[in-house]
PDB file of N, CA, C and O in Angstrom:
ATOM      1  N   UNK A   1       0.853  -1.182   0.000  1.00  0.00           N
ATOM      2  CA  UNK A   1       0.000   0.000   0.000  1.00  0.00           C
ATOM      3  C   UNK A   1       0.890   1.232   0.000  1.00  0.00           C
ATOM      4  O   UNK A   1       1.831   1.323   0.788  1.00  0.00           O
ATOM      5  N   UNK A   2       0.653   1.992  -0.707  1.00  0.00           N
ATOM      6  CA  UNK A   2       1.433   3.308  -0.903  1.00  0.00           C
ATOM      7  C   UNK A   2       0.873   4.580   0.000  1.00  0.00           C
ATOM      8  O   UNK A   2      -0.236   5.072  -0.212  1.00  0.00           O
ATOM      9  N   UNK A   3       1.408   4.862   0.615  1.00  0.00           N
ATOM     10  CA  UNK A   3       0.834   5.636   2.166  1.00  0.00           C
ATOM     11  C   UNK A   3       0.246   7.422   1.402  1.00  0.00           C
ATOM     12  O   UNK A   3      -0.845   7.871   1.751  1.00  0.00           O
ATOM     13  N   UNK A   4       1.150   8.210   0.398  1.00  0.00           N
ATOM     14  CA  UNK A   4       0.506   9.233   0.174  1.00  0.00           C
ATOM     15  C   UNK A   4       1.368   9.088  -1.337  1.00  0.00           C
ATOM     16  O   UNK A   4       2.531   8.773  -1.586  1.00  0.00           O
ATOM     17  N   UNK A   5       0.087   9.518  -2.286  1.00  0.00           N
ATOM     18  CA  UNK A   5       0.620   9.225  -3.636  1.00  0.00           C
ATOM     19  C   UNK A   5       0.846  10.625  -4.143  1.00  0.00           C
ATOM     20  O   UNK A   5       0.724  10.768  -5.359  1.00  0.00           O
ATOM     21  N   UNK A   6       1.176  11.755  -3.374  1.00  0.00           N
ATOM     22  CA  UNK A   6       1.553  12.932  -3.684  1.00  0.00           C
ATOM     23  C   UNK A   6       3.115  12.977  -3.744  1.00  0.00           C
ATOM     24  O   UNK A   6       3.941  13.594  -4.416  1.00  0.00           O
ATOM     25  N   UNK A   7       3.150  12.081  -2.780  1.00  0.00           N
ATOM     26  CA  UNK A   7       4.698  11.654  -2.739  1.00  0.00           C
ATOM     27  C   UNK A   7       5.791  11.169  -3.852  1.00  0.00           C
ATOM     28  O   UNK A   7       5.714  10.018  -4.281  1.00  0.00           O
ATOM     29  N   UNK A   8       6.963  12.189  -4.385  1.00  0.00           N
ATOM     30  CA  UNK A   8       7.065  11.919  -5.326  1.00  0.00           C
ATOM     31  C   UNK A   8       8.040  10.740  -5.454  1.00  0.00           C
ATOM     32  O   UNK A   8       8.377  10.237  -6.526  1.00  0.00           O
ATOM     33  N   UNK A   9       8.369  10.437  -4.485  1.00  0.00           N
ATOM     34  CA  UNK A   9       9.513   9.012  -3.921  1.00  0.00           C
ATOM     35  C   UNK A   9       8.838   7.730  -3.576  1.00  0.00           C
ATOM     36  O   UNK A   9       8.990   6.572  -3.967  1.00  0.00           O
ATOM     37  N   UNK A  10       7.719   8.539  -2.369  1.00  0.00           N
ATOM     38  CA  UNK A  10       6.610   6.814  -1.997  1.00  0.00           C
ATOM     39  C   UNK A  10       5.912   6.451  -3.384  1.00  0.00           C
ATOM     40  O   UNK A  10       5.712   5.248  -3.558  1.00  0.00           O
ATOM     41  N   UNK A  11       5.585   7.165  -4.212  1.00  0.00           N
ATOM     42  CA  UNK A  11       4.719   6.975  -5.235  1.00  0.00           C
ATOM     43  C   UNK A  11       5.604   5.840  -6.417  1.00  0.00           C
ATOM     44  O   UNK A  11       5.052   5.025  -7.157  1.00  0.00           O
ATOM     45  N   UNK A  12       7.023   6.089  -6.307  1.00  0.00           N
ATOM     46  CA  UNK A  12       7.805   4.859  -7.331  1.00  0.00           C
ATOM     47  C   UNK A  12       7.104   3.431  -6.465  1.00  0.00           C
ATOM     48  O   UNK A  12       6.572   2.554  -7.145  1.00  0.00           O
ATOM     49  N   UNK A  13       7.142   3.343  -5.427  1.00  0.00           N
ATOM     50  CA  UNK A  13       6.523   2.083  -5.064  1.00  0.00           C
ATOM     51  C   UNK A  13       5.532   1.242  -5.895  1.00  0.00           C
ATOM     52  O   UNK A  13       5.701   0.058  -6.184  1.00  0.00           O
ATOM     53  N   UNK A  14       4.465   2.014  -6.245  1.00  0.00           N
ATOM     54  CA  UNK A  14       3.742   1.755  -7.411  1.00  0.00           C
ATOM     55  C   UNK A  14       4.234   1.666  -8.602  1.00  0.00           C
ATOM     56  O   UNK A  14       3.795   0.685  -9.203  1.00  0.00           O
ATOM     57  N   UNK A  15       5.012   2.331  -9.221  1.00  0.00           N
ATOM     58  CA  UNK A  15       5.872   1.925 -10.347  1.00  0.00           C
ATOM     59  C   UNK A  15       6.225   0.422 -10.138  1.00  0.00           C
ATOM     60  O   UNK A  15       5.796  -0.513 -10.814  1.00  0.00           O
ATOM     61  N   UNK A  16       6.880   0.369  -9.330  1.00  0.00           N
ATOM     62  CA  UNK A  16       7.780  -0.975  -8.702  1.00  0.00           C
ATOM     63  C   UNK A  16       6.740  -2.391  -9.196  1.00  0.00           C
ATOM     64  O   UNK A  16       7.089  -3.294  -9.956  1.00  0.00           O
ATOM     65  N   UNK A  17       5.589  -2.265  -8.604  1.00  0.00           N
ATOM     66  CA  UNK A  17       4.604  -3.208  -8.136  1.00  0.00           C
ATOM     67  C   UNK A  17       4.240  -3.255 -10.081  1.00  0.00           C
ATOM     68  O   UNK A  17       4.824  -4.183 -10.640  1.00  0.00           O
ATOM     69  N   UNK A  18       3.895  -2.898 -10.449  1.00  0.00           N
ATOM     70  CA  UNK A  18       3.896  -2.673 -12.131  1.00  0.00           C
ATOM     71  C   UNK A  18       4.982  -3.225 -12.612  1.00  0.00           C
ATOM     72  O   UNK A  18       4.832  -4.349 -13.091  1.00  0.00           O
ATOM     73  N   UNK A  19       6.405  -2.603 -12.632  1.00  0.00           N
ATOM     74  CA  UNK A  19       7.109  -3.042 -12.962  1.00  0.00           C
ATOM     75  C   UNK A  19       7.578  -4.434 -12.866  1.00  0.00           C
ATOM     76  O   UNK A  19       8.065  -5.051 -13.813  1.00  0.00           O
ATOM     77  N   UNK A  20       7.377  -4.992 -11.451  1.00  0.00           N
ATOM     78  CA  UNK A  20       7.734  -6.749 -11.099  1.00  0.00           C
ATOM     79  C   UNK A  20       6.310  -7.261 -11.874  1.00  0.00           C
ATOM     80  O   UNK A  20       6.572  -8.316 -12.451  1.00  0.00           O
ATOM     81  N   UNK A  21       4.957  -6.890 -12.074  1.00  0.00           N
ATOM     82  CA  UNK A  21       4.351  -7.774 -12.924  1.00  0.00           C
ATOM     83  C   UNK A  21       4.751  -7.845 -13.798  1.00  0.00           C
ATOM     84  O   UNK A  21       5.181  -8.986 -13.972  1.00  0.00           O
ATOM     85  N   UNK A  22       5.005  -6.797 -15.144  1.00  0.00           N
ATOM     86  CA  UNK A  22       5.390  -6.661 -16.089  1.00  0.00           C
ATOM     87  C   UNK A  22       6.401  -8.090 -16.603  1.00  0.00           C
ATOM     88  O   UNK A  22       6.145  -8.964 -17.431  1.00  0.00           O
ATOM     89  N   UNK A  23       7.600  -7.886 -15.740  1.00  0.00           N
ATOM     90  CA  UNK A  23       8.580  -8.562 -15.723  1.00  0.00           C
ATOM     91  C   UNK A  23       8.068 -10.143 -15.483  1.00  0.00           C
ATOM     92  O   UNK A  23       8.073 -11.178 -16.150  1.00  0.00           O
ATOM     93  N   UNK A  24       7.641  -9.753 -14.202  1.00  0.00           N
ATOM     94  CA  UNK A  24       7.374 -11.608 -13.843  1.00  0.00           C
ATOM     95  C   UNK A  24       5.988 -12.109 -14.946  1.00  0.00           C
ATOM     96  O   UNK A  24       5.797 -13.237 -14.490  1.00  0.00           O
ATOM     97  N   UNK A  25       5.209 -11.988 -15.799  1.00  0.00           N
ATOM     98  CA  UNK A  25       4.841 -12.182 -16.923  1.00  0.00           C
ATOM     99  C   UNK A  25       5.820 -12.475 -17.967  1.00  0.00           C
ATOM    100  O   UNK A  25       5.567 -13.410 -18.727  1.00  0.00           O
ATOM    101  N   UNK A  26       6.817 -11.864 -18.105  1.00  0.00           N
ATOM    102  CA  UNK A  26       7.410 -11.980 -19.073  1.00  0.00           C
ATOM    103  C   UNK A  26       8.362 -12.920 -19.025  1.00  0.00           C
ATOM    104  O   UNK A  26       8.952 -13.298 -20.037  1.00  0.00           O
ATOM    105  N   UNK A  27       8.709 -13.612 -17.236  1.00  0.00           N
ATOM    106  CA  UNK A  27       9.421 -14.791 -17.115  1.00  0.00           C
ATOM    107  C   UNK A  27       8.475 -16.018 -17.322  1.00  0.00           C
ATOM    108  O   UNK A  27       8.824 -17.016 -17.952  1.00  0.00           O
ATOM    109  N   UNK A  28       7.052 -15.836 -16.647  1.00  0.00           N
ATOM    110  CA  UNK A  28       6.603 -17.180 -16.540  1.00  0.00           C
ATOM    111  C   UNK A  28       5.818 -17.036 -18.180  1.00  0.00           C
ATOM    112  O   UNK A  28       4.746 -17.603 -18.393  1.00  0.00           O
ATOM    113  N   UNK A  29       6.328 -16.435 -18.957  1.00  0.00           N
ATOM    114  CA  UNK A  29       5.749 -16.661 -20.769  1.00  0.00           C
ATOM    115  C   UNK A  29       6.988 -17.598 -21.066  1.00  0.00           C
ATOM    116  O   UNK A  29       6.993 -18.253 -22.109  1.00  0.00           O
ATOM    117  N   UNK A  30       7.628 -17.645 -20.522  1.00  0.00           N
ATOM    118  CA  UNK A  30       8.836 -18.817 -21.314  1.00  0.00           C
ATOM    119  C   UNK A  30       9.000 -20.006 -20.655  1.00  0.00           C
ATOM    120  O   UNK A  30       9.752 -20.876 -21.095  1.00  0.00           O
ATOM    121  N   UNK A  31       8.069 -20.192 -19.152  1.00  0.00           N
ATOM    122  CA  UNK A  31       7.943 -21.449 -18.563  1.00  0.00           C
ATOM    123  C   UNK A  31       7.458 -22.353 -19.296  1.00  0.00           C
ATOM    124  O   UNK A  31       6.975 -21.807 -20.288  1.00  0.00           O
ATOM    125  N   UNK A  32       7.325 -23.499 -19.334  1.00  0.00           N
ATOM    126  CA  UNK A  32       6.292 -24.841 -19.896  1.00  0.00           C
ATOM    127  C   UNK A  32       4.917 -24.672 -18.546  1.00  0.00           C
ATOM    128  O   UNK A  32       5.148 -24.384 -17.372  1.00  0.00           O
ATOM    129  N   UNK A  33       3.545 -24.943 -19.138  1.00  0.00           N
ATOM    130  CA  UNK A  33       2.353 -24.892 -18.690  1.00  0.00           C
ATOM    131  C   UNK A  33       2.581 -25.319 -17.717  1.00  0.00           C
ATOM    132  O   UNK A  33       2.495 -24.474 -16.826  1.00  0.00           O
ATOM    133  N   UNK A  34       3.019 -26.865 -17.187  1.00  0.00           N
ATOM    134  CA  UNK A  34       3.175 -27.117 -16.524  1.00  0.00           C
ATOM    135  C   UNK A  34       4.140 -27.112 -15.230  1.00  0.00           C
ATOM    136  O   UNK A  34       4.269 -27.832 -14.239  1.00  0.00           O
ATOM    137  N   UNK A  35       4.738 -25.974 -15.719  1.00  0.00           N
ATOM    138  CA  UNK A  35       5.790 -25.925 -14.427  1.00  0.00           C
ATOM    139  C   UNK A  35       5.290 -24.505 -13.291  1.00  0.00           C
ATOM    140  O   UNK A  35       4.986 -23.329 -13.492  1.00  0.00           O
ATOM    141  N   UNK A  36       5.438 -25.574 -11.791  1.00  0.00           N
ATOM    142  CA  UNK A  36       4.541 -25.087 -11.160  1.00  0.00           C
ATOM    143  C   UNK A  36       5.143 -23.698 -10.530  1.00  0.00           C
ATOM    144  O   UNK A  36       4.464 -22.936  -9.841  1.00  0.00           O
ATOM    145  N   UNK A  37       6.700 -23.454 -10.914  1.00  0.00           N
ATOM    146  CA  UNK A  37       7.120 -22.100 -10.883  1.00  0.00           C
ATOM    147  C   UNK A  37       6.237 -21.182 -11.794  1.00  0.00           C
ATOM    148  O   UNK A  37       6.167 -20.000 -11.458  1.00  0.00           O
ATOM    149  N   UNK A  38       5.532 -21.604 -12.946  1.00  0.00           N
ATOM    150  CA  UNK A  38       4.907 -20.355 -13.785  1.00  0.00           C
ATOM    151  C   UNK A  38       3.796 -19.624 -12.860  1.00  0.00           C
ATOM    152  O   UNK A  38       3.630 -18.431 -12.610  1.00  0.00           O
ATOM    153  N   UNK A  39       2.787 -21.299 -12.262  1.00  0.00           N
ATOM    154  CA  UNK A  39       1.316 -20.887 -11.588  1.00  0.00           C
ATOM    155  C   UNK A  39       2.228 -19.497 -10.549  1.00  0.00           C
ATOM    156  O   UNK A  39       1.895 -18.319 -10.415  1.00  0.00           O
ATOM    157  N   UNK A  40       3.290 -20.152 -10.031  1.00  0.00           N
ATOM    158  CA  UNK A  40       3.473 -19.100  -8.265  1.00  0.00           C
ATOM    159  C   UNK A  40       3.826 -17.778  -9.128  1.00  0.00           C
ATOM    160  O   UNK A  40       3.162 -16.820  -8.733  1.00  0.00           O
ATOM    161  N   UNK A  41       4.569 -17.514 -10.047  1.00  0.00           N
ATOM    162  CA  UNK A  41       4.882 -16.242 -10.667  1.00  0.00           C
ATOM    163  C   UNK A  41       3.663 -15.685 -11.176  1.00  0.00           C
ATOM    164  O   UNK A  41       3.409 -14.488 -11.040  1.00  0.00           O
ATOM    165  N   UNK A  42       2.770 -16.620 -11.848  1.00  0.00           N
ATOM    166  CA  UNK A  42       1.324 -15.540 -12.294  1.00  0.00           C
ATOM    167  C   UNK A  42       0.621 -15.461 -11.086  1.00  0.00           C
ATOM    168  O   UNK A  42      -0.368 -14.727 -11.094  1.00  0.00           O
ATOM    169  N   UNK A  43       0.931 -16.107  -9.942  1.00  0.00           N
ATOM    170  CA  UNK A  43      -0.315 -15.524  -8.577  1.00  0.00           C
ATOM    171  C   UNK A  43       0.547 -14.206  -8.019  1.00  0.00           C
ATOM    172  O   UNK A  43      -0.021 -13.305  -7.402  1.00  0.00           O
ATOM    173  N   UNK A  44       2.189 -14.189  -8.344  1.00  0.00           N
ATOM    174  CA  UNK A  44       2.168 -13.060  -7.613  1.00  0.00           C
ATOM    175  C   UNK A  44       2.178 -11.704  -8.556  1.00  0.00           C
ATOM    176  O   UNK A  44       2.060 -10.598  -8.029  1.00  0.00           O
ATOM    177  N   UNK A  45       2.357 -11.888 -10.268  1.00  0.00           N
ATOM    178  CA  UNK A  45       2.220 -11.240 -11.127  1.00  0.00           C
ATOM    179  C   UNK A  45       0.653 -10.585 -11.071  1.00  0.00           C
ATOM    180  O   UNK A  45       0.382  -9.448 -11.457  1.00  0.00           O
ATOM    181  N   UNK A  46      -0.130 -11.366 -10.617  1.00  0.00           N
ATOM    182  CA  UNK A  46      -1.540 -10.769 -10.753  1.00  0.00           C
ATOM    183  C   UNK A  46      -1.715  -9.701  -9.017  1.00  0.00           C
ATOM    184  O   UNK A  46      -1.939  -8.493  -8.942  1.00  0.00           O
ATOM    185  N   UNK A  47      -1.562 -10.460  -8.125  1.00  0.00           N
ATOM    186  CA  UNK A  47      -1.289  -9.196  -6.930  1.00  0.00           C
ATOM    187  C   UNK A  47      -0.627  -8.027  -7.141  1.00  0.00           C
ATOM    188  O   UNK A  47      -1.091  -6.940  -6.797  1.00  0.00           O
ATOM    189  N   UNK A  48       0.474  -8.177  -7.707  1.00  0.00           N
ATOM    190  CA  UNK A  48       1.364  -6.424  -7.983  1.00  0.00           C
ATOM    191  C   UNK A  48       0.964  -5.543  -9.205  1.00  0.00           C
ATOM    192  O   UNK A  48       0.993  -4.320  -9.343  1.00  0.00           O
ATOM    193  N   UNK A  49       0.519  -6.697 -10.184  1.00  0.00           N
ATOM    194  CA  UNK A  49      -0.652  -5.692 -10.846  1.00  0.00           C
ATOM    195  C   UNK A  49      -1.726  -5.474 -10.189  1.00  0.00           C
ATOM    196  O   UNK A  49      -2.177  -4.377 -10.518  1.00  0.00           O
ATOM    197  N   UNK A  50      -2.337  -5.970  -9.443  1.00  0.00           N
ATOM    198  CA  UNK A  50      -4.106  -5.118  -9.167  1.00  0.00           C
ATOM    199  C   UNK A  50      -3.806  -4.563  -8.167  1.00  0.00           C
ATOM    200  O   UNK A  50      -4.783  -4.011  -7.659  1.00  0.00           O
ATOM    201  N   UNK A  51      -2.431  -4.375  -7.343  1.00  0.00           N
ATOM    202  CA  UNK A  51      -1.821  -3.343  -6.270  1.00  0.00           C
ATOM    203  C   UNK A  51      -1.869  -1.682  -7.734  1.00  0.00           C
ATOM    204  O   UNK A  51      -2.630  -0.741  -7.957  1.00  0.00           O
ATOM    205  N   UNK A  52      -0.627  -2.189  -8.299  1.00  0.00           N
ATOM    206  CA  UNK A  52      -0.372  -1.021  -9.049  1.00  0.00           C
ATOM    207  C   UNK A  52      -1.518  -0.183  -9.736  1.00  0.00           C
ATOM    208  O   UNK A  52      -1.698   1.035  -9.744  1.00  0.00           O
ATOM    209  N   UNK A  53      -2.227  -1.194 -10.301  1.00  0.00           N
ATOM    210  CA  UNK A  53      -3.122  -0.805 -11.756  1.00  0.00           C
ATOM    211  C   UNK A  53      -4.376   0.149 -10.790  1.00  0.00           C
ATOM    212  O   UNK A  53      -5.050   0.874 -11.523  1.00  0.00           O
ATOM    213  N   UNK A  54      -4.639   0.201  -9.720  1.00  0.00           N
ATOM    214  CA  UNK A  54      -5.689   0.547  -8.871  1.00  0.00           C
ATOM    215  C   UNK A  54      -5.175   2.438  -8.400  1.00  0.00           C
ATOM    216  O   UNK A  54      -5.814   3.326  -7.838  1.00  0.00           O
ATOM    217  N   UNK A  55      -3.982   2.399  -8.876  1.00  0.00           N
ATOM    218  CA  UNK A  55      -3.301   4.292  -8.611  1.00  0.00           C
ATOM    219  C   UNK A  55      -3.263   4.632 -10.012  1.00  0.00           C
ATOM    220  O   UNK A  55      -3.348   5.858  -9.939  1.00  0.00           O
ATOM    221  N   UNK A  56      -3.182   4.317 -11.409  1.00  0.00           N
ATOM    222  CA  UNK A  56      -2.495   4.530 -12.602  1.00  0.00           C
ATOM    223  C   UNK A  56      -3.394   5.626 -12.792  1.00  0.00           C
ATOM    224  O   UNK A  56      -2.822   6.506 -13.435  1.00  0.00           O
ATOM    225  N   UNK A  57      -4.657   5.952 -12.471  1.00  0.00           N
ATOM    226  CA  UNK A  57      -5.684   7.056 -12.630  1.00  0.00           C
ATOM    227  C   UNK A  57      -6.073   7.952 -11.318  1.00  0.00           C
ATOM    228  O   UNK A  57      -7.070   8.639 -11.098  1.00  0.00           O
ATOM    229  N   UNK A  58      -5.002   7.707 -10.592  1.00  0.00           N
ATOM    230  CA  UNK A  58      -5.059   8.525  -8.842  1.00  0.00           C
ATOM    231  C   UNK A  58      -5.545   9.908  -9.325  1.00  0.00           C
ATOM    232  O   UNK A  58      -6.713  10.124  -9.004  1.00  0.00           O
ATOM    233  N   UNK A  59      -5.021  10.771  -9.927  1.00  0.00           N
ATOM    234  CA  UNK A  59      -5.212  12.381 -10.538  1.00  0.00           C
ATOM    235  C   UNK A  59      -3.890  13.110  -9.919  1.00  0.00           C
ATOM    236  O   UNK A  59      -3.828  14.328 -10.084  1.00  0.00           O
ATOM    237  N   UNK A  60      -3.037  12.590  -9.358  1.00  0.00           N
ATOM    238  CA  UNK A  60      -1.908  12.918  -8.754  1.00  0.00           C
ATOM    239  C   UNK A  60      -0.820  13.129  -9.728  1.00  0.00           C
ATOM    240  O   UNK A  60      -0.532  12.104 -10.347  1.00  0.00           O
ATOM    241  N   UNK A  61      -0.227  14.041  -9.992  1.00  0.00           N
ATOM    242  CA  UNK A  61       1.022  14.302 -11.432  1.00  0.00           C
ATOM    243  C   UNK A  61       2.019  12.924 -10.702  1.00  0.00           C
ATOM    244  O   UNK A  61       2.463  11.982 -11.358  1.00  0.00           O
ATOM    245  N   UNK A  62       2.212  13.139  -9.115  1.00  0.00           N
ATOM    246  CA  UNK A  62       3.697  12.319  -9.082  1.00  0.00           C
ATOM    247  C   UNK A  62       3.969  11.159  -9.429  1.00  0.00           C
ATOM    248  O   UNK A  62       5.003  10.524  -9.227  1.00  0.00           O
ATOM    249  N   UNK A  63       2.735  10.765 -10.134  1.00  0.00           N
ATOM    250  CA  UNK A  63       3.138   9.154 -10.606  1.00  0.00           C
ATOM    251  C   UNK A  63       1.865   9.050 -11.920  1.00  0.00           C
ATOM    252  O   UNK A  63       2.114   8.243 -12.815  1.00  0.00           O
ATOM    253  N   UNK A  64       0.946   9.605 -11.991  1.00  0.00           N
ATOM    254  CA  UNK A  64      -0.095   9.592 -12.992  1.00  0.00           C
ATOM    255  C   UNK A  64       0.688   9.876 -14.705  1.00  0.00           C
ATOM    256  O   UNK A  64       0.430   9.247 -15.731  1.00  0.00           O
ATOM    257  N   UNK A  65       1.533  10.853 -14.559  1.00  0.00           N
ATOM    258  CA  UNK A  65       1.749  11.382 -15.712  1.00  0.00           C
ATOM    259  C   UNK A  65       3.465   9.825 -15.849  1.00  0.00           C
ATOM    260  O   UNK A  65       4.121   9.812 -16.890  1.00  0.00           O
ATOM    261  N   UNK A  66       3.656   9.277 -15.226  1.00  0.00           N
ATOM    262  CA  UNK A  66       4.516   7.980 -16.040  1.00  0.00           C
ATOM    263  C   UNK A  66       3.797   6.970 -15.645  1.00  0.00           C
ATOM    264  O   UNK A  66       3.668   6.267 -16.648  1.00  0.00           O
ATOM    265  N   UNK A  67       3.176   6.414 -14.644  1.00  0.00           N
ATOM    266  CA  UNK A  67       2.822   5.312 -14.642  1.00  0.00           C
ATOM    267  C   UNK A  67       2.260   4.378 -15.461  1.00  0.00           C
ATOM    268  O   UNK A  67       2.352   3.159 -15.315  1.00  0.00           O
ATOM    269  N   UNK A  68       1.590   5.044 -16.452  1.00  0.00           N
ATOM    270  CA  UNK A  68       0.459   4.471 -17.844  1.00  0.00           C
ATOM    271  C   UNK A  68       1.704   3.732 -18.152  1.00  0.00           C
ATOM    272  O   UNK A  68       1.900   2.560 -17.829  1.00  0.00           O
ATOM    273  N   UNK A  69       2.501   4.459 -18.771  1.00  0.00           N
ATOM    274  CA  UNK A  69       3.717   3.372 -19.208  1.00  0.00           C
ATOM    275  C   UNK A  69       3.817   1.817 -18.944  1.00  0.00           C
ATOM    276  O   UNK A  69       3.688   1.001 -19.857  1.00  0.00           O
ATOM    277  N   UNK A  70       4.071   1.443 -17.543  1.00  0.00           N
ATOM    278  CA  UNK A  70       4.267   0.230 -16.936  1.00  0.00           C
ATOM    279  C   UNK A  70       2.955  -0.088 -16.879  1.00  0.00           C
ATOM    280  O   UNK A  70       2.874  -1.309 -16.743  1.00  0.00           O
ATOM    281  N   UNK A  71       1.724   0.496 -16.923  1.00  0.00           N
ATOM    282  CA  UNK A  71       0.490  -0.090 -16.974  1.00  0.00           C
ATOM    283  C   UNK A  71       0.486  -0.649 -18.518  1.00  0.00           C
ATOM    284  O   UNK A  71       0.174  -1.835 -18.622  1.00  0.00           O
ATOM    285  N   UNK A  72       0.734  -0.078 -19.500  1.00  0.00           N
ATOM    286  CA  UNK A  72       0.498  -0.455 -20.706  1.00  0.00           C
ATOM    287  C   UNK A  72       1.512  -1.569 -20.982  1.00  0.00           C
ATOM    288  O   UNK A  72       1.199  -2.134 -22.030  1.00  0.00           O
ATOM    289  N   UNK A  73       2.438  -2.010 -20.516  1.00  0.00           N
ATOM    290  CA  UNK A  73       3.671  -2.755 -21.010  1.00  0.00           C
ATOM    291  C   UNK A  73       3.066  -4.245 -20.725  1.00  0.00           C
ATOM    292  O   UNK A  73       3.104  -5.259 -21.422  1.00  0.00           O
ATOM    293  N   UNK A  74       2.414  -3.965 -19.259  1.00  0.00           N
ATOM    294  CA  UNK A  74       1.868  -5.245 -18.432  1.00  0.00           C
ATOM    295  C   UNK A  74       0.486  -5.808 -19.093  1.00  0.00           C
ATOM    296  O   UNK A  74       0.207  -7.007 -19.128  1.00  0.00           O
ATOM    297  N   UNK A  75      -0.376  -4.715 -19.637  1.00  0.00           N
ATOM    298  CA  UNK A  75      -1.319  -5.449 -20.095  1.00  0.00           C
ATOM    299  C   UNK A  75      -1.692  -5.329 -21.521  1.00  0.00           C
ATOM    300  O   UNK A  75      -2.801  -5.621 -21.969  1.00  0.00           O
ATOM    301  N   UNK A  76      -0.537  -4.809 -22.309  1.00  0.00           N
ATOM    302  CA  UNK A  76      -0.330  -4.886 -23.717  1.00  0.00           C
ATOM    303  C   UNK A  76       0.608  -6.692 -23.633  1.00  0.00           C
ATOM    304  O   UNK A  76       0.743  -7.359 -24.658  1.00  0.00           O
ATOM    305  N   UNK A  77       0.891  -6.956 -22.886  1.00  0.00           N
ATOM    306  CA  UNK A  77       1.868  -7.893 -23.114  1.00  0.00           C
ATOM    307  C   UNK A  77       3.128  -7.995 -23.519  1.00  0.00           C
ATOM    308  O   UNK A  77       3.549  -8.929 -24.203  1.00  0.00           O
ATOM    309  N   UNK A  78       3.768  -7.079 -23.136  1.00  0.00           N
ATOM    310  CA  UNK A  78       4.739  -6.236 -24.322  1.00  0.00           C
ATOM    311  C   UNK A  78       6.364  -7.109 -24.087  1.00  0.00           C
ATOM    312  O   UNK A  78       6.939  -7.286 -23.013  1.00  0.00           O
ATOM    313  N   UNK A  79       6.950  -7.672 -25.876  1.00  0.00           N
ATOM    314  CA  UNK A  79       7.773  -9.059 -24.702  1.00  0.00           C
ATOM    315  C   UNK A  79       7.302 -10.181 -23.756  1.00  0.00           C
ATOM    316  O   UNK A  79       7.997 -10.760 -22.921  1.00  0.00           O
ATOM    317  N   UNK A  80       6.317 -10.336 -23.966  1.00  0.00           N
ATOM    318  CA  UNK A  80       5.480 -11.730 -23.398  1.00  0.00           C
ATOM    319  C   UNK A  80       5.574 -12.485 -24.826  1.00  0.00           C
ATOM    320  O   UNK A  80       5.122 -12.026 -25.875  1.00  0.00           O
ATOM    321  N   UNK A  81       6.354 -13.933 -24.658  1.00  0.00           N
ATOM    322  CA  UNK A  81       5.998 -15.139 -25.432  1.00  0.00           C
ATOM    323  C   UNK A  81       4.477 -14.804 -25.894  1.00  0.00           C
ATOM    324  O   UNK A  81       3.942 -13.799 -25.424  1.00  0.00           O
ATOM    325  N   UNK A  82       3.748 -15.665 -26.844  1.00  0.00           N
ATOM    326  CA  UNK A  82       2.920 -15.591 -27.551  1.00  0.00           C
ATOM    327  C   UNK A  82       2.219 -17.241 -27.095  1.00  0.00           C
ATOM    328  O   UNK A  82       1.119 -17.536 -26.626  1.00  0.00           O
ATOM    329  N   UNK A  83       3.444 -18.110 -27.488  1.00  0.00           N
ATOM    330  CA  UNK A  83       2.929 -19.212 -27.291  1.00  0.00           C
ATOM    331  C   UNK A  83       4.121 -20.184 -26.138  1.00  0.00           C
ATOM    332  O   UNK A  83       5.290 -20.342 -26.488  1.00  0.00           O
ATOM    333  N   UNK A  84       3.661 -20.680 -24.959  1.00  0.00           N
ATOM    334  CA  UNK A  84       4.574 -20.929 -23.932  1.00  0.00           C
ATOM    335  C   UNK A  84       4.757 -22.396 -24.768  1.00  0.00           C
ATOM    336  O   UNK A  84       3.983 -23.012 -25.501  1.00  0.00           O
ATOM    337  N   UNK A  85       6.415 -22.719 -24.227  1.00  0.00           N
ATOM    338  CA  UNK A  85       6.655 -23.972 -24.862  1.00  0.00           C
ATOM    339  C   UNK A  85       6.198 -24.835 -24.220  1.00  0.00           C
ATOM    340  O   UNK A  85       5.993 -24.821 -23.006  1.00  0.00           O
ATOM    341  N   UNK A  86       5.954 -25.830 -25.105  1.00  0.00           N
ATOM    342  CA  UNK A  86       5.395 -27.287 -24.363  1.00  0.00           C
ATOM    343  C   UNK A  86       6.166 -28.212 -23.466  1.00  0.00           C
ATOM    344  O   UNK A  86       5.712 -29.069 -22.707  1.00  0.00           O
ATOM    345  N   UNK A  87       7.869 -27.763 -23.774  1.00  0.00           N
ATOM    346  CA  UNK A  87       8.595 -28.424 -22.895  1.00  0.00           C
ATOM    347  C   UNK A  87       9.839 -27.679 -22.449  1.00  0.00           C
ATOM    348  O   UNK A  87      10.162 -26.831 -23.281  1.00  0.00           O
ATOM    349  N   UNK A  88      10.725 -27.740 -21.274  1.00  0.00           N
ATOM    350  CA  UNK A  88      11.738 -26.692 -20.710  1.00  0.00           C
ATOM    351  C   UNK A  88      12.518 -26.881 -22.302  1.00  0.00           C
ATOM    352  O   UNK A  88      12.643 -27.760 -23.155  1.00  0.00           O
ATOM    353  N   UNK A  89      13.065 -24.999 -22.004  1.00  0.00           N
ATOM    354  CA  UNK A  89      14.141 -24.631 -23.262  1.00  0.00           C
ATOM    355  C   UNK A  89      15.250 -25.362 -22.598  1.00  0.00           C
ATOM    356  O   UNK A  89      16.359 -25.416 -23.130  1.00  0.00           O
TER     357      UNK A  89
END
């Protein structure tokens, strides 16, 4: 939880939480379906997005005017595999 989003330092926190989904999507796209490291990376990929994605429209400049960025990367898919392999690379 980000304590005051006027804050132009506490407010990267939210960046952050965006940013590790972003990323951890983009690791568990190259897992195989079945590997049960992908499920734990998309349960915590989906918490730090619906942490982040819930400020991206705060009305606050200190994080409103970049945050879209890491909002769009995460749910454009951006660098996410397309199709996860069927078996470890």
């Amino acid at each position: 939880m980000v304590s005051d989003l006027t804050d132009p330092q506490i407010v990267h926190l939210v960046g952050l939480n965006l940013s590790r989904a972003w990323t951890m999507q983009g690791v568990a796209s190259v897992l195989p379906l079945g590997d049960r490291r992908r499920r734990t990376l998309e349960k915590s990929m989906t918490a730090h997005a619906d942490e982040g994605l819930k400020y991206v429209f705060s009305g606050h400049y200190e994080g409103e005017h970049w945050l879209a960025t890491f909002a769009v990367y995460y749910l454009s898919r951006s660098g996410v595999e397309s199709q996860p392999p069927a078996t470890g690379r």
